[in-house]
Every structure is written in C-alpha cells, then in structure tokens.
mmCIF entry with sequence, helices, sheets and N, C-alpha, C, O atoms, coordinates in Angstrom:
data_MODEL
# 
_entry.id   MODEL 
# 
_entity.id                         1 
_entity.type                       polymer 
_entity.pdbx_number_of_molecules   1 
# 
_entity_poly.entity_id                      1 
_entity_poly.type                           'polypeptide(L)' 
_entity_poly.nstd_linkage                   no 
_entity_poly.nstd_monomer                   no 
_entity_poly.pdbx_seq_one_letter_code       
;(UNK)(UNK)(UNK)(UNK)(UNK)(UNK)(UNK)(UNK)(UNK)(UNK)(UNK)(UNK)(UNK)(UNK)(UNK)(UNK)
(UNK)(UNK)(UNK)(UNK)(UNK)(UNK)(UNK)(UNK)(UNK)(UNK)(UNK)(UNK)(UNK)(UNK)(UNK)(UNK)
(UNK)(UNK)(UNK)(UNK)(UNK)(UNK)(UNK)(UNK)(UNK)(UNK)(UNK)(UNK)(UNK)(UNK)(UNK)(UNK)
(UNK)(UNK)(UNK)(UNK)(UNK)(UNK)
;
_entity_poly.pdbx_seq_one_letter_code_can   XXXXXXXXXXXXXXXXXXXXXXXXXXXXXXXXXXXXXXXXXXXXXXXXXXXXXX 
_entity_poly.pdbx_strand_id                 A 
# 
loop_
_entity_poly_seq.entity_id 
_entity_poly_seq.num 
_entity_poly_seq.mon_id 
_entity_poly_seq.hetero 
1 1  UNK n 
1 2  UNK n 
1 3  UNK n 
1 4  UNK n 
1 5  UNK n 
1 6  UNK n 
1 7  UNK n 
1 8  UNK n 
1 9  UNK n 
1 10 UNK n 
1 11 UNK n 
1 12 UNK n 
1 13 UNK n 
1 14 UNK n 
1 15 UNK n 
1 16 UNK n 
1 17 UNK n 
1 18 UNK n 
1 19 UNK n 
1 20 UNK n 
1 21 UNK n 
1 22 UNK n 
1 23 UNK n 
1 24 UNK n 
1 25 UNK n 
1 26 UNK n 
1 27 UNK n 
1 28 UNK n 
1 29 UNK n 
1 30 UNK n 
1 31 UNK n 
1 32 UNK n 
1 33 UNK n 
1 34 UNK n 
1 35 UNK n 
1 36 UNK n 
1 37 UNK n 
1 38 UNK n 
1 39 UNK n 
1 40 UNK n 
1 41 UNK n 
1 42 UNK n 
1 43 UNK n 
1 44 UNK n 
1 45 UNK n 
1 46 UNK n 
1 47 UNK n 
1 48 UNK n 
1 49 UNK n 
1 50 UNK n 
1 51 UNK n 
1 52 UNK n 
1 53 UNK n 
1 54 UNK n 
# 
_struct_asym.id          A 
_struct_asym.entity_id   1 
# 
loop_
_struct_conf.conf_type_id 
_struct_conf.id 
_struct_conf.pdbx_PDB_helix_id 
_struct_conf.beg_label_comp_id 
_struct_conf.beg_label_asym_id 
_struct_conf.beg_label_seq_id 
_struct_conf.pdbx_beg_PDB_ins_code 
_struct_conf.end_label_comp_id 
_struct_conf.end_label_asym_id 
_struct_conf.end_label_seq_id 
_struct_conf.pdbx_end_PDB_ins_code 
_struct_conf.beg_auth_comp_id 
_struct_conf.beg_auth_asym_id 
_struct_conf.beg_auth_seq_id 
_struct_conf.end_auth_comp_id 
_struct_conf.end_auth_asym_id 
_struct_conf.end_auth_seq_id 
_struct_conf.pdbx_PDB_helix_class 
_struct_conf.details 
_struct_conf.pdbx_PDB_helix_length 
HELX_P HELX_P1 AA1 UNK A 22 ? UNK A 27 ? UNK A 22 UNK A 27 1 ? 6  
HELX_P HELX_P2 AA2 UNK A 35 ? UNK A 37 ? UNK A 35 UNK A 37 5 ? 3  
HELX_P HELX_P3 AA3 UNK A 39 ? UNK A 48 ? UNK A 39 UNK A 48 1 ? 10 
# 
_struct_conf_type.id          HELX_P 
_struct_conf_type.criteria    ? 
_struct_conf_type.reference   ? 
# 
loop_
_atom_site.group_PDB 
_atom_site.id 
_atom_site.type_symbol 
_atom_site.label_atom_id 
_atom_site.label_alt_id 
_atom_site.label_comp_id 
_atom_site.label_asym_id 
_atom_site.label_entity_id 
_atom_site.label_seq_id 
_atom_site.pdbx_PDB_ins_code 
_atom_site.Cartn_x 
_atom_site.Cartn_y 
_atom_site.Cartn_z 
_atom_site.occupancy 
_atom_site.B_iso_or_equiv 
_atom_site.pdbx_formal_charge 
_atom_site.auth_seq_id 
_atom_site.auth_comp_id 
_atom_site.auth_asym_id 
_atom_site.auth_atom_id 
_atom_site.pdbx_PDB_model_num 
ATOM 1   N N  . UNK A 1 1  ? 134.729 280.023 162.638 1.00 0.00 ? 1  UNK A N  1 
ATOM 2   C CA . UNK A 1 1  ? 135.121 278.847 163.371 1.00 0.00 ? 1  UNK A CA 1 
ATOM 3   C C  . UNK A 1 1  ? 134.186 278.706 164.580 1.00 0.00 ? 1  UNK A C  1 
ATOM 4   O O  . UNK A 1 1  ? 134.247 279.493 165.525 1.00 0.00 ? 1  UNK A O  1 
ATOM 5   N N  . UNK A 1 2  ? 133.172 277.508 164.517 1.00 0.00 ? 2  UNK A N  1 
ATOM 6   C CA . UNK A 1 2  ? 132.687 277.007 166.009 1.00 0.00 ? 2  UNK A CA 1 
ATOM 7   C C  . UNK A 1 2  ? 133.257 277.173 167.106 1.00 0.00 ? 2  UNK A C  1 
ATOM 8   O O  . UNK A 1 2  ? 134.259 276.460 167.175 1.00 0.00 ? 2  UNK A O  1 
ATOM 9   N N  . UNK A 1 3  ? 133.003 278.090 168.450 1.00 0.00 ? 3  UNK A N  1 
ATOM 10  C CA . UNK A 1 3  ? 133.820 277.925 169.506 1.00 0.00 ? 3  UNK A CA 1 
ATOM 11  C C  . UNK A 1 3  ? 133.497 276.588 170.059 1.00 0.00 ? 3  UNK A C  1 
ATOM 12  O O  . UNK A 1 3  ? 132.362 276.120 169.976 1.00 0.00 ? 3  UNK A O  1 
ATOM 13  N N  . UNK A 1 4  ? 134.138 276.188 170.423 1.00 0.00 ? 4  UNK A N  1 
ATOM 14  C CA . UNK A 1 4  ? 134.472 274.896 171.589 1.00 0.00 ? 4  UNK A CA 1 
ATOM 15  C C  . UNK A 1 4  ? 134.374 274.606 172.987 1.00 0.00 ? 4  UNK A C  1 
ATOM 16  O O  . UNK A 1 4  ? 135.323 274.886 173.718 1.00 0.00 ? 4  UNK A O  1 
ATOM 17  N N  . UNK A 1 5  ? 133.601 274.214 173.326 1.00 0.00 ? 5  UNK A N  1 
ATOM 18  C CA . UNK A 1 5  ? 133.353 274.245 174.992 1.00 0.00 ? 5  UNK A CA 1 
ATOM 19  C C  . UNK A 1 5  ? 134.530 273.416 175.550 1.00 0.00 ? 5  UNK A C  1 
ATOM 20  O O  . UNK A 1 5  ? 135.029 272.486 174.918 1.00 0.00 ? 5  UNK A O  1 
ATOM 21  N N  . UNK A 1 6  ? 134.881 273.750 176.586 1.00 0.00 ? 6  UNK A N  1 
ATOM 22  C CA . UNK A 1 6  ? 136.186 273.222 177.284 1.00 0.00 ? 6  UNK A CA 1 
ATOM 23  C C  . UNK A 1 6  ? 136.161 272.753 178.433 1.00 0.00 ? 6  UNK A C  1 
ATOM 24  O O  . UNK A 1 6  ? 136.380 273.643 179.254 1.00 0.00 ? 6  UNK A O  1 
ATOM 25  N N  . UNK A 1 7  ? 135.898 271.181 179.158 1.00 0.00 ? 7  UNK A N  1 
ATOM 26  C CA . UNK A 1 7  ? 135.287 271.505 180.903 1.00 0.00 ? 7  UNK A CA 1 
ATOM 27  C C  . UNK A 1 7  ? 137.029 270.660 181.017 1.00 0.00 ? 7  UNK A C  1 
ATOM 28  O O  . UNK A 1 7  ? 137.188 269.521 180.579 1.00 0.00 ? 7  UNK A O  1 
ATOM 29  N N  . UNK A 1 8  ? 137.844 271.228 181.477 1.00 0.00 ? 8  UNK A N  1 
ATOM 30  C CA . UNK A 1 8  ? 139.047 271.243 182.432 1.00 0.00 ? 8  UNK A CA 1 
ATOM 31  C C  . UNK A 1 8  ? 138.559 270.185 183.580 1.00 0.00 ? 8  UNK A C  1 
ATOM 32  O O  . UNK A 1 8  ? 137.651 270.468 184.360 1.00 0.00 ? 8  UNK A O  1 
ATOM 33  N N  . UNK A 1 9  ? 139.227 268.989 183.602 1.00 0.00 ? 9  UNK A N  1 
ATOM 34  C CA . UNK A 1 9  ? 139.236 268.325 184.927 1.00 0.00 ? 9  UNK A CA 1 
ATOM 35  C C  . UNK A 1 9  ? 140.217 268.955 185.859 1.00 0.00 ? 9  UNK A C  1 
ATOM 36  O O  . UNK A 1 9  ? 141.411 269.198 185.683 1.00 0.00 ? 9  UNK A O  1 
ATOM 37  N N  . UNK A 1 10 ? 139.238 269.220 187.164 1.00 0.00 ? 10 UNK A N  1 
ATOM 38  C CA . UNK A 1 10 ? 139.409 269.955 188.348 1.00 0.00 ? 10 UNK A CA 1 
ATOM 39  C C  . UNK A 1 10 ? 140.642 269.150 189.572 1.00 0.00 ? 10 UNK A C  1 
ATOM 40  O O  . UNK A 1 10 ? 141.027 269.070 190.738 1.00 0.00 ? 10 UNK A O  1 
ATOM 41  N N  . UNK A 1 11 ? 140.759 268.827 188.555 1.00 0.00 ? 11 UNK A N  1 
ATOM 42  C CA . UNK A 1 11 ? 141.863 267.973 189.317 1.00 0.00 ? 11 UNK A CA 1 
ATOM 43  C C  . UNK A 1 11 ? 143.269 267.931 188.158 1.00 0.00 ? 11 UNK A C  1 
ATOM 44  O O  . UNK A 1 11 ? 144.343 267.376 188.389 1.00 0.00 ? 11 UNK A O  1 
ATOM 45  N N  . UNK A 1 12 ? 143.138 268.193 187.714 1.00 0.00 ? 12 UNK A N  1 
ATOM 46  C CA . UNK A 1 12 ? 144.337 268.459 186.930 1.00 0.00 ? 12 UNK A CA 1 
ATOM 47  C C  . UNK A 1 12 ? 144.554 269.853 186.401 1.00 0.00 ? 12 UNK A C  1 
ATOM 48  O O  . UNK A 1 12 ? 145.603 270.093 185.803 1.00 0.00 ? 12 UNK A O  1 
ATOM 49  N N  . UNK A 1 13 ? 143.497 270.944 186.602 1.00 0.00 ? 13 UNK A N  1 
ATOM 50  C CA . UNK A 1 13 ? 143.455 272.460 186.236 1.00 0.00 ? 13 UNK A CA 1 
ATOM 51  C C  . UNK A 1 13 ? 143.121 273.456 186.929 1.00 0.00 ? 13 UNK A C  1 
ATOM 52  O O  . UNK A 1 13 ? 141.989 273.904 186.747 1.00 0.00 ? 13 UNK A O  1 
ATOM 53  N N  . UNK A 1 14 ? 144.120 274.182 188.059 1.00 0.00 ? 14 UNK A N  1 
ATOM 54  C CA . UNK A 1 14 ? 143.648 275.115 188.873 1.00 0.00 ? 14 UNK A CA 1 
ATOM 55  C C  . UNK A 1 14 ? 143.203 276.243 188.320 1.00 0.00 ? 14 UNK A C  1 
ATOM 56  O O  . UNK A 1 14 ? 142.389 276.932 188.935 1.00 0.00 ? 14 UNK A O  1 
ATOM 57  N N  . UNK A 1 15 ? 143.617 276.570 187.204 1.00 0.00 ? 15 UNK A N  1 
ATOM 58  C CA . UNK A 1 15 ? 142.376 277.541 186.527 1.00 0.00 ? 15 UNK A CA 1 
ATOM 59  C C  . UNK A 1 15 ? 142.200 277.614 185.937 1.00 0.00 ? 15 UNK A C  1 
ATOM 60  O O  . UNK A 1 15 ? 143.264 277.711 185.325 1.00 0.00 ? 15 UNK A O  1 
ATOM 61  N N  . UNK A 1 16 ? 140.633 277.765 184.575 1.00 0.00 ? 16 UNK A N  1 
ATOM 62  C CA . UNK A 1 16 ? 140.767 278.042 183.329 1.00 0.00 ? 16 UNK A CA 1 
ATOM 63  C C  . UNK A 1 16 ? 139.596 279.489 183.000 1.00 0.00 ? 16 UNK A C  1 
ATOM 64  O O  . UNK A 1 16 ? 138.553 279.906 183.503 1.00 0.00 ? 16 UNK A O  1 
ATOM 65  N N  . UNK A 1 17 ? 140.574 279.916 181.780 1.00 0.00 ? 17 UNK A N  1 
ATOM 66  C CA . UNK A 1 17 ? 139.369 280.900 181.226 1.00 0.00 ? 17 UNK A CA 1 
ATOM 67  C C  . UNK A 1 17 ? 139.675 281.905 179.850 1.00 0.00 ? 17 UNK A C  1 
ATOM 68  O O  . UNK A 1 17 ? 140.225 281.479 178.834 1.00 0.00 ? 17 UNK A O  1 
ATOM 69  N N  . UNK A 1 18 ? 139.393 282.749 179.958 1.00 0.00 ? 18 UNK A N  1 
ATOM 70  C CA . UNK A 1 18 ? 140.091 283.447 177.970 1.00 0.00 ? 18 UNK A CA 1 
ATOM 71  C C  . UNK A 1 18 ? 140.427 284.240 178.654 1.00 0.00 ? 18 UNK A C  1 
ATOM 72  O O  . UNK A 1 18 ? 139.992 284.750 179.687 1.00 0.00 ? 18 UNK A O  1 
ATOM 73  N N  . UNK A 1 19 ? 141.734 284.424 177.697 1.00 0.00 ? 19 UNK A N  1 
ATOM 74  C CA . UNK A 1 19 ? 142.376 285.562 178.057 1.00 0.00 ? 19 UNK A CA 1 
ATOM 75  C C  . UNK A 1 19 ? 142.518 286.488 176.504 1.00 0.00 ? 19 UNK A C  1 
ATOM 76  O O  . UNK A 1 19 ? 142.040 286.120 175.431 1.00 0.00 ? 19 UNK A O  1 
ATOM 77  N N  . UNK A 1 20 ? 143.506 288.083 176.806 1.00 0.00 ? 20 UNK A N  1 
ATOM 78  C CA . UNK A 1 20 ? 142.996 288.920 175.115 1.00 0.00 ? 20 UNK A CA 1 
ATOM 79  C C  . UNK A 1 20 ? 144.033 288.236 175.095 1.00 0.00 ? 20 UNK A C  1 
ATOM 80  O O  . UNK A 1 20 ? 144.115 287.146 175.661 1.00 0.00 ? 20 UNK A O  1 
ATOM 81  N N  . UNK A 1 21 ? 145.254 288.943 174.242 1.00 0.00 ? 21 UNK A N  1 
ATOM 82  C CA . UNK A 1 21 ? 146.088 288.608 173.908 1.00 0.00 ? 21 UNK A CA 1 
ATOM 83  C C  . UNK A 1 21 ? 147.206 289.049 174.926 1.00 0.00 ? 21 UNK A C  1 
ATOM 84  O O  . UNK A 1 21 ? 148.026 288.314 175.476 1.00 0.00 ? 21 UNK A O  1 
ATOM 85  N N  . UNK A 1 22 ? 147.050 290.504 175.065 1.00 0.00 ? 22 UNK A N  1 
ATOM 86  C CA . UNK A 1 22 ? 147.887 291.736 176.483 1.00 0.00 ? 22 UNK A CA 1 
ATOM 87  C C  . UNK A 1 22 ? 147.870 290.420 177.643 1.00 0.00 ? 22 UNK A C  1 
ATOM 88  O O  . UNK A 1 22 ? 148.893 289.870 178.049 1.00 0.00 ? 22 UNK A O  1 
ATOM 89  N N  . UNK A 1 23 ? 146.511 290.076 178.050 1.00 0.00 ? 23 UNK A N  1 
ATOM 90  C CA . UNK A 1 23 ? 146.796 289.321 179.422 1.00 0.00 ? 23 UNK A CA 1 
ATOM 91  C C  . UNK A 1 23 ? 147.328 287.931 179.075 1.00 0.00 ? 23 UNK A C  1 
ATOM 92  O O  . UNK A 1 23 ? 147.788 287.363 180.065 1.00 0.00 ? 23 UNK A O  1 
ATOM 93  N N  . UNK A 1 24 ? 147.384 287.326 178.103 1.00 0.00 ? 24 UNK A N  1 
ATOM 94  C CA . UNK A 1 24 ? 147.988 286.138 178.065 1.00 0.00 ? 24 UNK A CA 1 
ATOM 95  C C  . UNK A 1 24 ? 149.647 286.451 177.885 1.00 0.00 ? 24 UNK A C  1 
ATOM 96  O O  . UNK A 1 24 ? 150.441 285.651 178.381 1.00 0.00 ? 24 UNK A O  1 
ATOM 97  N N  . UNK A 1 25 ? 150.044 287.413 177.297 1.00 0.00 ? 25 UNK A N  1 
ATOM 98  C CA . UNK A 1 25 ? 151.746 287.852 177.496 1.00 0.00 ? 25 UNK A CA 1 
ATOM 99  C C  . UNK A 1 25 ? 151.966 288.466 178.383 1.00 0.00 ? 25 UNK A C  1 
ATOM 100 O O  . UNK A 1 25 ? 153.155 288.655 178.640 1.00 0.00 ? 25 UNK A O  1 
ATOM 101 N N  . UNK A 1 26 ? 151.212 288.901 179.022 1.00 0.00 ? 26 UNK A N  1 
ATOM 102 C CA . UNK A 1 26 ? 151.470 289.157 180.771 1.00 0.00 ? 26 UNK A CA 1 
ATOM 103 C C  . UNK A 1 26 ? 151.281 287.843 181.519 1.00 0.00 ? 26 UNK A C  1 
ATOM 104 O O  . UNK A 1 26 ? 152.035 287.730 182.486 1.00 0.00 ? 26 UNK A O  1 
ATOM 105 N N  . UNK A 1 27 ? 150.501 286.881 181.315 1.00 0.00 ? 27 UNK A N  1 
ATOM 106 C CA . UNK A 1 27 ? 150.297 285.989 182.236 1.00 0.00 ? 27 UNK A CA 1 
ATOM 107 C C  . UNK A 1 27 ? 151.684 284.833 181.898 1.00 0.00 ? 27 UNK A C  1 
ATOM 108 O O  . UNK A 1 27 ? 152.359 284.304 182.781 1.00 0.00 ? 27 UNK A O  1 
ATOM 109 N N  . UNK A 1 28 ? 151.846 284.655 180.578 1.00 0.00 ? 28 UNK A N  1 
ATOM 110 C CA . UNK A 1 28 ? 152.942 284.077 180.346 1.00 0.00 ? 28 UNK A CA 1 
ATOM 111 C C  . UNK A 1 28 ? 154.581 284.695 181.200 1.00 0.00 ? 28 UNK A C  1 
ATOM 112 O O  . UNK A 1 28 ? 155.414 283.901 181.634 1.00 0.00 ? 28 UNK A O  1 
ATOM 113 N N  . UNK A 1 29 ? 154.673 285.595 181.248 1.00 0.00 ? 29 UNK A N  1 
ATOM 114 C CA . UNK A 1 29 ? 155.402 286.189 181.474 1.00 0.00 ? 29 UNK A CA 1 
ATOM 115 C C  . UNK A 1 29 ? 155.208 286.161 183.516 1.00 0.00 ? 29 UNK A C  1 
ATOM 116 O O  . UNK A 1 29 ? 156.128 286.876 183.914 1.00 0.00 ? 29 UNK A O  1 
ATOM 117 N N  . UNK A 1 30 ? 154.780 285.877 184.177 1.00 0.00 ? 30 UNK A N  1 
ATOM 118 C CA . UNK A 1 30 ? 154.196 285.605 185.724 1.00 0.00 ? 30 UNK A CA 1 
ATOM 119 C C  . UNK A 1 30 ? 153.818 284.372 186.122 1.00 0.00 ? 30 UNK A C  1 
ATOM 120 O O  . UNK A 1 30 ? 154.210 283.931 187.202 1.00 0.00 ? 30 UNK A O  1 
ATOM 121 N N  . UNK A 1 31 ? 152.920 283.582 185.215 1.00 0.00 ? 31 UNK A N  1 
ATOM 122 C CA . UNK A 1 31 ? 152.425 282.275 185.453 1.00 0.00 ? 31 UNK A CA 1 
ATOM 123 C C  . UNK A 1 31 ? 153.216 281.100 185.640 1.00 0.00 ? 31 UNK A C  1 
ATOM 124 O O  . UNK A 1 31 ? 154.396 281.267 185.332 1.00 0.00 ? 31 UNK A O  1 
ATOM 125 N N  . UNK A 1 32 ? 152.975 280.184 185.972 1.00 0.00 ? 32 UNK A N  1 
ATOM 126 C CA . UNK A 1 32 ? 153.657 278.888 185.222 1.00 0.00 ? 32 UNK A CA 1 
ATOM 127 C C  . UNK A 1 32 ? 152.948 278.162 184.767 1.00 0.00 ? 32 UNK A C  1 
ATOM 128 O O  . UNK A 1 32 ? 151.978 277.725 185.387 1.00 0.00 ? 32 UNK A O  1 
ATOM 129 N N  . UNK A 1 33 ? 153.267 277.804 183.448 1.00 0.00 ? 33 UNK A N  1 
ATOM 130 C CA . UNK A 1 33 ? 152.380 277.197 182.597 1.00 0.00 ? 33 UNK A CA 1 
ATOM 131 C C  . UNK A 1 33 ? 153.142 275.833 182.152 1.00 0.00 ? 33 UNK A C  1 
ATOM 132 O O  . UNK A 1 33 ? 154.303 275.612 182.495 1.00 0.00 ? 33 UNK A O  1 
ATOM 133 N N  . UNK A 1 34 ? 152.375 274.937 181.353 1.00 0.00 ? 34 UNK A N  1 
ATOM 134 C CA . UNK A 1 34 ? 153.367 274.231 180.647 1.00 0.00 ? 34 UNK A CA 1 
ATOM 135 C C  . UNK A 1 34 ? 154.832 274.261 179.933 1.00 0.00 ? 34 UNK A C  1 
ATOM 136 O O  . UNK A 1 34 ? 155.158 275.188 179.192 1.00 0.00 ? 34 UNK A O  1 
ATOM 137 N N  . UNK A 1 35 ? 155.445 273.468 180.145 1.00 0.00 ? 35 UNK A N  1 
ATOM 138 C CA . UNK A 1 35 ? 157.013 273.487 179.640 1.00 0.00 ? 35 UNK A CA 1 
ATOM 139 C C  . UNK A 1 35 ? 156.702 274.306 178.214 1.00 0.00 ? 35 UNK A C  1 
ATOM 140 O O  . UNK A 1 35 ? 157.392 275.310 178.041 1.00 0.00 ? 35 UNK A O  1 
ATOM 141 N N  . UNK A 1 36 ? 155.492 273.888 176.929 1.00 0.00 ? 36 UNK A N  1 
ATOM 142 C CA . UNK A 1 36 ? 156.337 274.513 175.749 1.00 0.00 ? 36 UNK A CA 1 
ATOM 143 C C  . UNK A 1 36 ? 155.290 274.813 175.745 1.00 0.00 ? 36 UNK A C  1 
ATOM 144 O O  . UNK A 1 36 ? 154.531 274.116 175.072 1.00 0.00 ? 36 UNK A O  1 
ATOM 145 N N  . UNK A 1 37 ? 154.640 276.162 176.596 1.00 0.00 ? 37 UNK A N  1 
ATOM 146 C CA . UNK A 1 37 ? 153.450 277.267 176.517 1.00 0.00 ? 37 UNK A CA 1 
ATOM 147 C C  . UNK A 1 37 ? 153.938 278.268 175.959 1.00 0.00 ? 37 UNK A C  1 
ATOM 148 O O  . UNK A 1 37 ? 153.078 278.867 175.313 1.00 0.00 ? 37 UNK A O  1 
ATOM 149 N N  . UNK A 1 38 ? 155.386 278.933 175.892 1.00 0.00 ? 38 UNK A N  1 
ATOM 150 C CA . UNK A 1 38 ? 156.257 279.589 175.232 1.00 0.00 ? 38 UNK A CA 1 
ATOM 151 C C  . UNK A 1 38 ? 156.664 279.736 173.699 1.00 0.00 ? 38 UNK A C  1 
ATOM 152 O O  . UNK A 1 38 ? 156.838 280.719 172.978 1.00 0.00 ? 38 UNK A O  1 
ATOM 153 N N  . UNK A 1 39 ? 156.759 278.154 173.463 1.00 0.00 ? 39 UNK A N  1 
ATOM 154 C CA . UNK A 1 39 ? 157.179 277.761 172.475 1.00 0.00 ? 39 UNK A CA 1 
ATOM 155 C C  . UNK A 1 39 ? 155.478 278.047 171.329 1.00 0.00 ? 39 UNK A C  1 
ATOM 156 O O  . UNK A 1 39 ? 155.311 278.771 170.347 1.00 0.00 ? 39 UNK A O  1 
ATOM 157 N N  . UNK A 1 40 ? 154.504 277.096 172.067 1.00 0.00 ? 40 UNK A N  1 
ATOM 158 C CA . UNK A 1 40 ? 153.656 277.147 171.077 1.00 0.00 ? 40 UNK A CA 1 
ATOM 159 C C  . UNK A 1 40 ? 153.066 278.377 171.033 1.00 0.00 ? 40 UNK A C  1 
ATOM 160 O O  . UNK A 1 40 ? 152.205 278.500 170.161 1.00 0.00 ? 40 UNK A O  1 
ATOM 161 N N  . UNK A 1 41 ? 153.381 279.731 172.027 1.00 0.00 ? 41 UNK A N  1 
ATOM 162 C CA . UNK A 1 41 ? 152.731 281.153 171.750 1.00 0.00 ? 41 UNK A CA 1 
ATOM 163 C C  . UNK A 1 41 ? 153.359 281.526 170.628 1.00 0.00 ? 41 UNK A C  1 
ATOM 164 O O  . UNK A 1 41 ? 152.771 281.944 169.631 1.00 0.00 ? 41 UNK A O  1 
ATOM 165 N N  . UNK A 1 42 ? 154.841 281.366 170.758 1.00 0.00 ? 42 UNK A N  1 
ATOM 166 C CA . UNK A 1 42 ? 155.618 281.968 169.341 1.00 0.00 ? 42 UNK A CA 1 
ATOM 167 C C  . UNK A 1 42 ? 155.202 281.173 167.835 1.00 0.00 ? 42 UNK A C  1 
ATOM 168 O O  . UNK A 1 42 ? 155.311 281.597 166.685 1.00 0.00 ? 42 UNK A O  1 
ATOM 169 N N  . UNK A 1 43 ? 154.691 279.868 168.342 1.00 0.00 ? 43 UNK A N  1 
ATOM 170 C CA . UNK A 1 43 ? 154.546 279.951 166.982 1.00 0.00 ? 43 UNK A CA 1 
ATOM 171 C C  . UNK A 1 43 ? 153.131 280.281 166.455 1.00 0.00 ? 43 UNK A C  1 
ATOM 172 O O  . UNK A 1 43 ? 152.838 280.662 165.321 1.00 0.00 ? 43 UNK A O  1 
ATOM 173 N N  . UNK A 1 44 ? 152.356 280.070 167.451 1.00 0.00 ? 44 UNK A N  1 
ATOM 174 C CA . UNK A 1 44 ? 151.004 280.805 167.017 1.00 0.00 ? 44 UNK A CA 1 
ATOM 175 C C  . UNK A 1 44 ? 151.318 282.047 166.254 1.00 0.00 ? 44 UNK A C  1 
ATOM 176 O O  . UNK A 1 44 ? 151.174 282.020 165.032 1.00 0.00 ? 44 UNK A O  1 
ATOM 177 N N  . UNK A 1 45 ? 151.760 283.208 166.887 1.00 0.00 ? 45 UNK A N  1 
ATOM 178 C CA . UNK A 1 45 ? 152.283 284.509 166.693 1.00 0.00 ? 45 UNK A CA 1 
ATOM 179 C C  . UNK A 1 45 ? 152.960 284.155 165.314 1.00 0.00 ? 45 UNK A C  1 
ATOM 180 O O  . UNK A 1 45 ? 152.517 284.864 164.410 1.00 0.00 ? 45 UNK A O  1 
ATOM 181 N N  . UNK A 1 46 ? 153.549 283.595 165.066 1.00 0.00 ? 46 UNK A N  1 
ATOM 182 C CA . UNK A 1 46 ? 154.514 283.460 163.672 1.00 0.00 ? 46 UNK A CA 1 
ATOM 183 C C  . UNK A 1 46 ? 153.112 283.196 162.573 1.00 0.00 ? 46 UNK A C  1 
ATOM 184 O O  . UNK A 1 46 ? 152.807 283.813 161.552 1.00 0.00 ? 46 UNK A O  1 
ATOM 185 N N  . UNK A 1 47 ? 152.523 282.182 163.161 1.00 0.00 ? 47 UNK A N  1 
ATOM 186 C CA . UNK A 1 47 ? 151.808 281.417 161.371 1.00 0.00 ? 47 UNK A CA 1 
ATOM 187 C C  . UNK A 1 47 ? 150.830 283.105 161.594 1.00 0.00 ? 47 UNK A C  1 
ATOM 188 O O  . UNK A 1 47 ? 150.701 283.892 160.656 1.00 0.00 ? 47 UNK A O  1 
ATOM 189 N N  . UNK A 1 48 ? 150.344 283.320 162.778 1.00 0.00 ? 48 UNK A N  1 
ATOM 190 C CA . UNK A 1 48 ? 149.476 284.465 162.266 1.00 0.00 ? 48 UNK A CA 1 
ATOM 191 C C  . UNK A 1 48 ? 149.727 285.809 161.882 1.00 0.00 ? 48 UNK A C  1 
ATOM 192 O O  . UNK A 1 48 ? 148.933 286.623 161.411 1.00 0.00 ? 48 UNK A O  1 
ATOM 193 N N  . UNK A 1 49 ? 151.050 285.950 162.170 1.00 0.00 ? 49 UNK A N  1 
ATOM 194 C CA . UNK A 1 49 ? 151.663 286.992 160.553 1.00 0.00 ? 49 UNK A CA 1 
ATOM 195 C C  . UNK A 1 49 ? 152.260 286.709 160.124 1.00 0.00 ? 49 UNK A C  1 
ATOM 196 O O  . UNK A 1 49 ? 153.245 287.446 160.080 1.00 0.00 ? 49 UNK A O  1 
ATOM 197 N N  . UNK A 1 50 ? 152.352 285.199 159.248 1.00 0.00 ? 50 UNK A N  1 
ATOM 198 C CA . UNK A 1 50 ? 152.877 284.686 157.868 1.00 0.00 ? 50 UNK A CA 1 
ATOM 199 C C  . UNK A 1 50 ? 150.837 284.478 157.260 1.00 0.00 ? 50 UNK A C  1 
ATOM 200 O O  . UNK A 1 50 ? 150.712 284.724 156.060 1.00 0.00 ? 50 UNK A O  1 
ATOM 201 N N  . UNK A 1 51 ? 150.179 284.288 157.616 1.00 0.00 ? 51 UNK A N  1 
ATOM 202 C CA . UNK A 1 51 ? 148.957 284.345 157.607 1.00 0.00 ? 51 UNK A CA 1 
ATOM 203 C C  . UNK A 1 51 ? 148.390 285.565 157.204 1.00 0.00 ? 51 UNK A C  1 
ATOM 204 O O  . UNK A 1 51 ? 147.544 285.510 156.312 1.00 0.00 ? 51 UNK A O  1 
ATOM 205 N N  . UNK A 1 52 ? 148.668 286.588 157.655 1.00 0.00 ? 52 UNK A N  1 
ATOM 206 C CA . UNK A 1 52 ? 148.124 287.957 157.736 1.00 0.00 ? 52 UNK A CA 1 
ATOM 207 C C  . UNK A 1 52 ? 149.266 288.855 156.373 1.00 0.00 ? 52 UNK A C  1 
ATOM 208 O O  . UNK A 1 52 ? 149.117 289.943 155.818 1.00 0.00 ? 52 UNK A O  1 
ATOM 209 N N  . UNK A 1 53 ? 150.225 287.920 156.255 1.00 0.00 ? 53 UNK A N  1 
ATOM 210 C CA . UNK A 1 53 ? 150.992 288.838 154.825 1.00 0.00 ? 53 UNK A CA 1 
ATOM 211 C C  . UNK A 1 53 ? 150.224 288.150 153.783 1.00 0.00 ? 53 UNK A C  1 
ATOM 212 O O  . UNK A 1 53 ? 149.872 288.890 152.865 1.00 0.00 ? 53 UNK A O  1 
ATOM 213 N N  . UNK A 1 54 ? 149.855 286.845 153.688 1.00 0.00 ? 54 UNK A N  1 
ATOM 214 C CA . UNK A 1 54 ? 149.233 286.279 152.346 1.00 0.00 ? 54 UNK A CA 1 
ATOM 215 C C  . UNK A 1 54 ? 147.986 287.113 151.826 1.00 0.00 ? 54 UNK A C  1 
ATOM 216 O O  . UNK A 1 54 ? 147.408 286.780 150.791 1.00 0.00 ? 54 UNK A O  1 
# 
C-alpha cells in the first residue's frame, strides 16, 4: 500500500504524527481525540483479526 502524505491544517490540528500501536492505546487512553476515535480503533482491531484468521 502507497503511504500517503498528510499536511493537517494548523488550524484545525494541534498535533500530528505516527504512532506504533502501544503509543496510540496509551495515547487513546490520555488524549482527547475525536468522539468515535474509540469506536473506529475497535473496529480497526476487529477486521484485523477477522483478517489475520482468513
């Protein structure tokens, strides 16, 4: 998969950058993020081990 360049307007994004996986469920877990940043981690996490049993 092509990575994707991302330029965040600085006015609507006090920070951006990659995180592994450890610091994004730590950061979820401290941050505030969007209302369904929660929602769409779990389901990431779901299709990619319903993904990973096929």
């Amino acid at each position: 998969m092509p990575e994707v360049m991302v330029a965040p307007d600085p006015d609507e994004v006090a920070w951006h950058g990659r995180l592994t996986e450890a610091e994004l469920r730590s950061a979820l877990a401290e941050w505030r993020f969007t209302p369904d940043s929660h929602e769409v981690f779990g389901r990431y996490l779901a299709f990619r081990t319903a993904t990973a049993r096929s």
